[in-house]
PQR file with spaces between the fields and no chain letter, atoms N, CA, C, O and H, PARSE charges and radii, in Angstrom:
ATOM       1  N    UNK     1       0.845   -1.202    0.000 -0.4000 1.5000
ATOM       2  CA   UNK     1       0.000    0.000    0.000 -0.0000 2.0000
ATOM       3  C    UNK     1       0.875    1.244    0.000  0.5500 1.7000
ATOM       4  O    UNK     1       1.784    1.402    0.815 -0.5500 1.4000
ATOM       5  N    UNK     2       0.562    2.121   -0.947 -0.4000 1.5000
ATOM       6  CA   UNK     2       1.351    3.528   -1.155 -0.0000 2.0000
ATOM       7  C    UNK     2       0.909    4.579    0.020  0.5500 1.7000
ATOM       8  O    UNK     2      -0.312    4.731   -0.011 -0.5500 1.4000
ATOM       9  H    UNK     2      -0.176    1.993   -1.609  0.4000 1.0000
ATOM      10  N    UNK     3       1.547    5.355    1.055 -0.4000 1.5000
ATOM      11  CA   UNK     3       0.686    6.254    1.584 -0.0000 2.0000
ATOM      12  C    UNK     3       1.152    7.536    0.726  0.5500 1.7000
ATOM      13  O    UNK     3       2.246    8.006    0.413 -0.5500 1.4000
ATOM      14  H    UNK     3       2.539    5.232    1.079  0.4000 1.0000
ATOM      15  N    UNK     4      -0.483    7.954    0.444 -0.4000 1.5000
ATOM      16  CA   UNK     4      -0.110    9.429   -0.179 -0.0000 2.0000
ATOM      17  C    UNK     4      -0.983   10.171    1.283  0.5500 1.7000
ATOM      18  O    UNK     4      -1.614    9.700    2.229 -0.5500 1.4000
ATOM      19  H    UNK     4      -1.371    7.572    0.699  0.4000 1.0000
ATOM      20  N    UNK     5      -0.606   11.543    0.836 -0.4000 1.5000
ATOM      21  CA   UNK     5      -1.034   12.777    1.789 -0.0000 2.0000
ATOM      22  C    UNK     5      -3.006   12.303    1.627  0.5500 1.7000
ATOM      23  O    UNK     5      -3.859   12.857    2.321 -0.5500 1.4000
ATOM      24  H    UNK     5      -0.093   11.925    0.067  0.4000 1.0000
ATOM      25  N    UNK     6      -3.234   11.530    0.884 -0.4000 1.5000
ATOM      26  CA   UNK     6      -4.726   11.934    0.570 -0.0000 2.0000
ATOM      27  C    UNK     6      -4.678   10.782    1.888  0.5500 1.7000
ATOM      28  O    UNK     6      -5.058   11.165    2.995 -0.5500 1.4000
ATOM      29  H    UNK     6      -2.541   11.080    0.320  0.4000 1.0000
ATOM      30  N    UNK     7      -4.339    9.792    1.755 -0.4000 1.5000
ATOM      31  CA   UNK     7      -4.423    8.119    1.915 -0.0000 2.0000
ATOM      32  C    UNK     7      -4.413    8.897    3.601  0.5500 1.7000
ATOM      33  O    UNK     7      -5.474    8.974    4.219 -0.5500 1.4000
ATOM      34  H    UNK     7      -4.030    9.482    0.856  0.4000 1.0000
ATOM      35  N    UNK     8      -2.893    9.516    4.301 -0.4000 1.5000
ATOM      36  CA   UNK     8      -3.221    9.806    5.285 -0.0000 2.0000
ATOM      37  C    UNK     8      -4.137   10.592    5.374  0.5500 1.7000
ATOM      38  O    UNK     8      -4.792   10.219    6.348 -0.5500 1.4000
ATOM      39  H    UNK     8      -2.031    9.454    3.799  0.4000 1.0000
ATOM      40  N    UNK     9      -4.674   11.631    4.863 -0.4000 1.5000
ATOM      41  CA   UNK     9      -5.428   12.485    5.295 -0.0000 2.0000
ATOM      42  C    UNK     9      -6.819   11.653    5.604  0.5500 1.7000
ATOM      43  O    UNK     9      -7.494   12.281    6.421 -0.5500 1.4000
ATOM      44  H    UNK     9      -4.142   11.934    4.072  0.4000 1.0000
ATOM      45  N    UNK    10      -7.469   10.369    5.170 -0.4000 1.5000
ATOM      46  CA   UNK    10      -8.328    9.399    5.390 -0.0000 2.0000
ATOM      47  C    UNK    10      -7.927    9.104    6.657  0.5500 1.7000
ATOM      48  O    UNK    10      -8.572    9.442    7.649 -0.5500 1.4000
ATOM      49  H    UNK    10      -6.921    9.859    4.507  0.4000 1.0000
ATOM      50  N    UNK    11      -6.586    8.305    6.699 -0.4000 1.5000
ATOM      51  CA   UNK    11      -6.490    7.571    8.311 -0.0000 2.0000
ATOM      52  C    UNK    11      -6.863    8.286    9.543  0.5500 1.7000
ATOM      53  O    UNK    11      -7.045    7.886   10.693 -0.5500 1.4000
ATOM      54  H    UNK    11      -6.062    8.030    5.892  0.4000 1.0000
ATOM      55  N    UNK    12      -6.937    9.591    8.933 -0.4000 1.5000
ATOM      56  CA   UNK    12      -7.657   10.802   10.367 -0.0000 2.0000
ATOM      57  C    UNK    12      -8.622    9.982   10.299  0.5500 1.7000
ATOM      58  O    UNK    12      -8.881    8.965   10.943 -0.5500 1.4000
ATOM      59  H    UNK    12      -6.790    9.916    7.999  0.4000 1.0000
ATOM      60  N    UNK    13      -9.124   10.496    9.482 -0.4000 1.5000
ATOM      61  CA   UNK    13     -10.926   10.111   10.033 -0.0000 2.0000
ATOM      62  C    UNK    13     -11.543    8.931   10.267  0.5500 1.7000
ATOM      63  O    UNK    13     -12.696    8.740   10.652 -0.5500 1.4000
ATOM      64  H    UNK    13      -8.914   11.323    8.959  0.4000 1.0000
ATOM      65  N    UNK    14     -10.471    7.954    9.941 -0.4000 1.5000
ATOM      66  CA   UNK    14     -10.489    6.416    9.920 -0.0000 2.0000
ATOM      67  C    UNK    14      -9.445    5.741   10.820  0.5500 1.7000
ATOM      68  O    UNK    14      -8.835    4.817   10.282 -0.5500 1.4000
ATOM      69  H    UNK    14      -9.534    8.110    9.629  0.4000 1.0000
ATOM      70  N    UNK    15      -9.091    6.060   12.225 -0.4000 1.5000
ATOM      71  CA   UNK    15      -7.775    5.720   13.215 -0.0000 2.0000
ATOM      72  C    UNK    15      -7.753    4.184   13.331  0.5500 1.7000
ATOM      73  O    UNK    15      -7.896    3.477   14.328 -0.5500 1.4000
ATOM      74  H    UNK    15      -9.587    6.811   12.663  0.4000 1.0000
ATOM      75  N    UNK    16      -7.469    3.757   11.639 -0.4000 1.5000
ATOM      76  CA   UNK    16      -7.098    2.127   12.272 -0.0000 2.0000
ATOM      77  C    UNK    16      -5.891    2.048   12.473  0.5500 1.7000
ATOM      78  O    UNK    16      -4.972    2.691   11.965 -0.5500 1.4000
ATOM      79  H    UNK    16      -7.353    4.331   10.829  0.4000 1.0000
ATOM      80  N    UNK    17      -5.875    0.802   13.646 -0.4000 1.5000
ATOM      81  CA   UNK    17      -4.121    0.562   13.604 -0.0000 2.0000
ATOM      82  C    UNK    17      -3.912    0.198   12.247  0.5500 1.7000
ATOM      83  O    UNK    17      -2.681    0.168   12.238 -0.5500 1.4000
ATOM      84  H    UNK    17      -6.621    0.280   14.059  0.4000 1.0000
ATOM      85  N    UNK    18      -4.198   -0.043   11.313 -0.4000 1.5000
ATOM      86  CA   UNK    18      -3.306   -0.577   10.035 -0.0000 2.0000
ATOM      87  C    UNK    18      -2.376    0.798    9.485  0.5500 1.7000
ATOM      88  O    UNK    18      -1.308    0.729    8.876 -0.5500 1.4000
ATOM      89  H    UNK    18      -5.198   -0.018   11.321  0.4000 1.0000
ATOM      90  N    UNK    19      -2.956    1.790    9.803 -0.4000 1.5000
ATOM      91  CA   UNK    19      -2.442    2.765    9.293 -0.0000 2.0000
ATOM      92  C    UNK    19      -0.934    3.165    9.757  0.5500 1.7000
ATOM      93  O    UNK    19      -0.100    3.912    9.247 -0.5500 1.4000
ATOM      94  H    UNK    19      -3.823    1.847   10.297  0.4000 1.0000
ATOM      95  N    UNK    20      -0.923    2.321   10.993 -0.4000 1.5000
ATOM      96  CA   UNK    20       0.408    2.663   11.446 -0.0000 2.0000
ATOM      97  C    UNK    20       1.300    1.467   11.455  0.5500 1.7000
ATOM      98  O    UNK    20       2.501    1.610   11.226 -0.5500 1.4000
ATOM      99  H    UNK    20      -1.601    1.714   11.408  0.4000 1.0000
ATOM     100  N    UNK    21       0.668    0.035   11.762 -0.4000 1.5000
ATOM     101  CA   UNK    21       1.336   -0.813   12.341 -0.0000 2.0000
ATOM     102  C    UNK    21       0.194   -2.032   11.199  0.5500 1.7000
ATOM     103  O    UNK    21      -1.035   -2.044   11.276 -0.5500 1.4000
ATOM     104  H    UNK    21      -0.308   -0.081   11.948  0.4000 1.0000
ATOM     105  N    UNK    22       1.132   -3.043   10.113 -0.4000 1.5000
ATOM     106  CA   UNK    22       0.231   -3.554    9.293 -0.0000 2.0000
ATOM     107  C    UNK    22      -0.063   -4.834   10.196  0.5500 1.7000
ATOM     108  O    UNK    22      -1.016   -5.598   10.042 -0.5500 1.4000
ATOM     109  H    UNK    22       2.130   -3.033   10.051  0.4000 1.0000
ATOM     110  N    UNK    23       1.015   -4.936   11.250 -0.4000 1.5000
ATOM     111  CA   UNK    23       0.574   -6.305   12.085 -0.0000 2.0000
ATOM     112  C    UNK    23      -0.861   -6.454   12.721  0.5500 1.7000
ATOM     113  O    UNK    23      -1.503   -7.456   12.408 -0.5500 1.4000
ATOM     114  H    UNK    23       1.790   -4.316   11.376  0.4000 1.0000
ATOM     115  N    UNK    24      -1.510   -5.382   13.738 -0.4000 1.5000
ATOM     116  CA   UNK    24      -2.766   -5.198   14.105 -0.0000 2.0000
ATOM     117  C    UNK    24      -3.664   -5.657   13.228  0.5500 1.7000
ATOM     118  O    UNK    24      -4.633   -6.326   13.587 -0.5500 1.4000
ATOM     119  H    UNK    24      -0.988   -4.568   13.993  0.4000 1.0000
ATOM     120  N    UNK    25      -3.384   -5.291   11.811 -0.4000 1.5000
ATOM     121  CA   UNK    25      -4.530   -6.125   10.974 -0.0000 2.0000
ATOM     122  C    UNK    25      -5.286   -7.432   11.007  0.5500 1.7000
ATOM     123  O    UNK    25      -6.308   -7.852   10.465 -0.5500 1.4000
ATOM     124  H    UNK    25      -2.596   -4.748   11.520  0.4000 1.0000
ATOM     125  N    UNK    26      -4.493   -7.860   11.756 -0.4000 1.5000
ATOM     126  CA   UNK    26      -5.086   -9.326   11.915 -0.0000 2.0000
ATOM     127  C    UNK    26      -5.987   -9.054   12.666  0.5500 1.7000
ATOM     128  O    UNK    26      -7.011   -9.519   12.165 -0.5500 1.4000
ATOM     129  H    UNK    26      -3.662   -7.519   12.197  0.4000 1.0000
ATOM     130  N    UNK    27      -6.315   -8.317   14.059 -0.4000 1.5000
ATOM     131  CA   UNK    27      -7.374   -7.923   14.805 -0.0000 2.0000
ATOM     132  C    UNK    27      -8.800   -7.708   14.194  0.5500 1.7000
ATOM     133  O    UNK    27      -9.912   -7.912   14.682 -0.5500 1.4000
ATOM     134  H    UNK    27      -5.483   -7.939   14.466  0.4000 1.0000
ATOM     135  N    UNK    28      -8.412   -7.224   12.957 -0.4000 1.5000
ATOM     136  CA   UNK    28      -9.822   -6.328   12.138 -0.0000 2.0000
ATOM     137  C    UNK    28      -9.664   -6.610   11.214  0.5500 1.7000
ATOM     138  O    UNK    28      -8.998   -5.878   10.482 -0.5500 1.4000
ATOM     139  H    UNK    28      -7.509   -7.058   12.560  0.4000 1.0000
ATOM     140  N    UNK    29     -10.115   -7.656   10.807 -0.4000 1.5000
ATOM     141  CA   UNK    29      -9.132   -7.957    8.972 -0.0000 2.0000
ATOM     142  C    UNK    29     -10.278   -7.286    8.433  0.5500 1.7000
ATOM     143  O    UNK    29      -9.852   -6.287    7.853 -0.5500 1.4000
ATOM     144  H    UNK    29     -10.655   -8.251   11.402  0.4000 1.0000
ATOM     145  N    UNK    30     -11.677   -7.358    8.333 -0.4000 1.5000
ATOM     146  CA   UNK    30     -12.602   -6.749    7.888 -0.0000 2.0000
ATOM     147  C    UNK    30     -12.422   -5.527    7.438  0.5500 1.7000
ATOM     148  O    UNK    30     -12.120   -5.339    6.260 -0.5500 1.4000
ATOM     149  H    UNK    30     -12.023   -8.169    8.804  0.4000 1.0000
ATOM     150  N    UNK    31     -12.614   -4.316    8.494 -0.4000 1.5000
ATOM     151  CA   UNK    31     -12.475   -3.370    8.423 -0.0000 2.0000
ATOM     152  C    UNK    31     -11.052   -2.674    7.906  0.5500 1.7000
ATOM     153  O    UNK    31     -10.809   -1.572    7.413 -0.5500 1.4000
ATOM     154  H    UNK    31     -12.859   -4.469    9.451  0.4000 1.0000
ATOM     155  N    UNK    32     -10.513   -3.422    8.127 -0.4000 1.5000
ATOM     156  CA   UNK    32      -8.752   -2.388    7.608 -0.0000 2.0000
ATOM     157  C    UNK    32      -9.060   -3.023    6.153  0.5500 1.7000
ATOM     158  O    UNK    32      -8.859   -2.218    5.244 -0.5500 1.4000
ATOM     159  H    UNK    32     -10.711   -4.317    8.528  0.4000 1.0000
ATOM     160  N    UNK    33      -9.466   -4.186    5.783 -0.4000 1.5000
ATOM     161  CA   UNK    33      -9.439   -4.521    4.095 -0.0000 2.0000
ATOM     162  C    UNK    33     -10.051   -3.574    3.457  0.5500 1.7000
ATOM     163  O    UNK    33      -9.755   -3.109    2.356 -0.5500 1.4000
ATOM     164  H    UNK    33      -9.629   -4.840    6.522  0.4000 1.0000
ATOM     165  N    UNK    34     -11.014   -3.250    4.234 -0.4000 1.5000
ATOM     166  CA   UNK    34     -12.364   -2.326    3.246 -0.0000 2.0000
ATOM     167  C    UNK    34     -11.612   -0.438    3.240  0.5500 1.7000
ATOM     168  O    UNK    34     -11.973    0.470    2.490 -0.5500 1.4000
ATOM     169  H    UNK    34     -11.255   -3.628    5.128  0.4000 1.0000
ATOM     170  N    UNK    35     -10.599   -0.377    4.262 -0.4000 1.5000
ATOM     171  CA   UNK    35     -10.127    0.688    4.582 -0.0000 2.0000
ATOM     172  C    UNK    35      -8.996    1.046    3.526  0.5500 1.7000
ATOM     173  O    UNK    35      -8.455    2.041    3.044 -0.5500 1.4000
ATOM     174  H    UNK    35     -10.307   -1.114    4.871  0.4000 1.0000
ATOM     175  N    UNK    36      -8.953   -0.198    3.452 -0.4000 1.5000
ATOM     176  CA   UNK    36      -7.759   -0.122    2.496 -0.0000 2.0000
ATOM     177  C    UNK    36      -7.853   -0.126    0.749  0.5500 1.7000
ATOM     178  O    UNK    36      -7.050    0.221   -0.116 -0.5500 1.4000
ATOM     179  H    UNK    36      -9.392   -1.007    3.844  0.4000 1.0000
ATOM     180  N    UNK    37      -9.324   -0.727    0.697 -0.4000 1.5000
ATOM     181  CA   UNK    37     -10.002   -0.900   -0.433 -0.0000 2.0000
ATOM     182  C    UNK    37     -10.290    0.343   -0.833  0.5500 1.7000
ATOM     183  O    UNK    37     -10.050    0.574   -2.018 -0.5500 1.4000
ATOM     184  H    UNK    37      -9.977   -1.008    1.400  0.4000 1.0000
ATOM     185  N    UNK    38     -10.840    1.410   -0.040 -0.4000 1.5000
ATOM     186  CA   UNK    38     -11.510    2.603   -0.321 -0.0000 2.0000
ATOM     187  C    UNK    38     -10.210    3.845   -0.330  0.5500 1.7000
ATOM     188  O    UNK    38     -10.116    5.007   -0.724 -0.5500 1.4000
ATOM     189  H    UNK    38     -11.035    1.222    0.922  0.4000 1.0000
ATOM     190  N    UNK    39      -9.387    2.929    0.287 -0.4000 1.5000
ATOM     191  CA   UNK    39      -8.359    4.401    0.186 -0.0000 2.0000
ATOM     192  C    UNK    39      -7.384    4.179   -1.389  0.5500 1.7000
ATOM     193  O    UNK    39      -6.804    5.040   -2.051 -0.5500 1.4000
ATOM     194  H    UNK    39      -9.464    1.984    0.607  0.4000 1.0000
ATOM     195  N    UNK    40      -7.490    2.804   -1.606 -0.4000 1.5000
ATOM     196  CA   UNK    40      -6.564    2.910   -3.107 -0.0000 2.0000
ATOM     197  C    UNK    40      -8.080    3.111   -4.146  0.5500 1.7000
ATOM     198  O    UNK    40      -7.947    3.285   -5.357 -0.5500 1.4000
ATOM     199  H    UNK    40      -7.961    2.105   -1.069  0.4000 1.0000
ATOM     200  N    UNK    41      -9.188    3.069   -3.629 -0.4000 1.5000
ATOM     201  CA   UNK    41     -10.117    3.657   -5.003 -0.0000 2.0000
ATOM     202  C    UNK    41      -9.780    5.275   -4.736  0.5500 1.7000
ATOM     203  O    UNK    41      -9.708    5.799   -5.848 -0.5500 1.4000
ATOM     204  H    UNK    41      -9.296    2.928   -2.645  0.4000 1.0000
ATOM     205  N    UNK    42      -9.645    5.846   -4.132 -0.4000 1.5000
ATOM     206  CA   UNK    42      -9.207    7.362   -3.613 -0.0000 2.0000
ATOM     207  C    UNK    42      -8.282    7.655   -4.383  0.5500 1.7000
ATOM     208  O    UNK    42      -8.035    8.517   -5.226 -0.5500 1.4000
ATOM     209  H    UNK    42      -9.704    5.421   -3.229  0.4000 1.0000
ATOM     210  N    UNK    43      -7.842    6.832   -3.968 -0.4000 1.5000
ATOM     211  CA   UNK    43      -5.896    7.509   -4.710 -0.0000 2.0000
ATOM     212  C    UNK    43      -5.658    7.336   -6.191  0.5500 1.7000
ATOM     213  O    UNK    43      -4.623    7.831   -6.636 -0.5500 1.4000
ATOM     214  H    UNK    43      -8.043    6.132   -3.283  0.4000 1.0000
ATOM     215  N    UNK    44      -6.786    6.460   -7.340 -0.4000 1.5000
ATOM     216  CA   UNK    44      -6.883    6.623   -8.643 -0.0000 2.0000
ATOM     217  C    UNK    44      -7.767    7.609   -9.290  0.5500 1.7000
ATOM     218  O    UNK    44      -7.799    7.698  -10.517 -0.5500 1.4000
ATOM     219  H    UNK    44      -7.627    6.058   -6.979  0.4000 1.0000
């Protein structure tokens, strides 16, 4: 996953740990997938 300024500017409003730490993901696989889904439709 690329972070651009947009990508962070999402993780505000979206404080998953994936954003910082990709290990936590396992906690929330759901939600960080879909977080992550919506932030690379963002970034095209």
């Amino acid at each position: 996953m690329i972070i651009t300024p947009k990508n962070r500017r999402s993780s505000l409003l979206f404080p998953i740990p994936d954003s910082r730490f990709p290990i936590p993901d396992s906690r929330f696989p759901i939600p960080c997938f879909l977080y992550v889904y919506i932030s690379n439709e963002n970034a095209i």
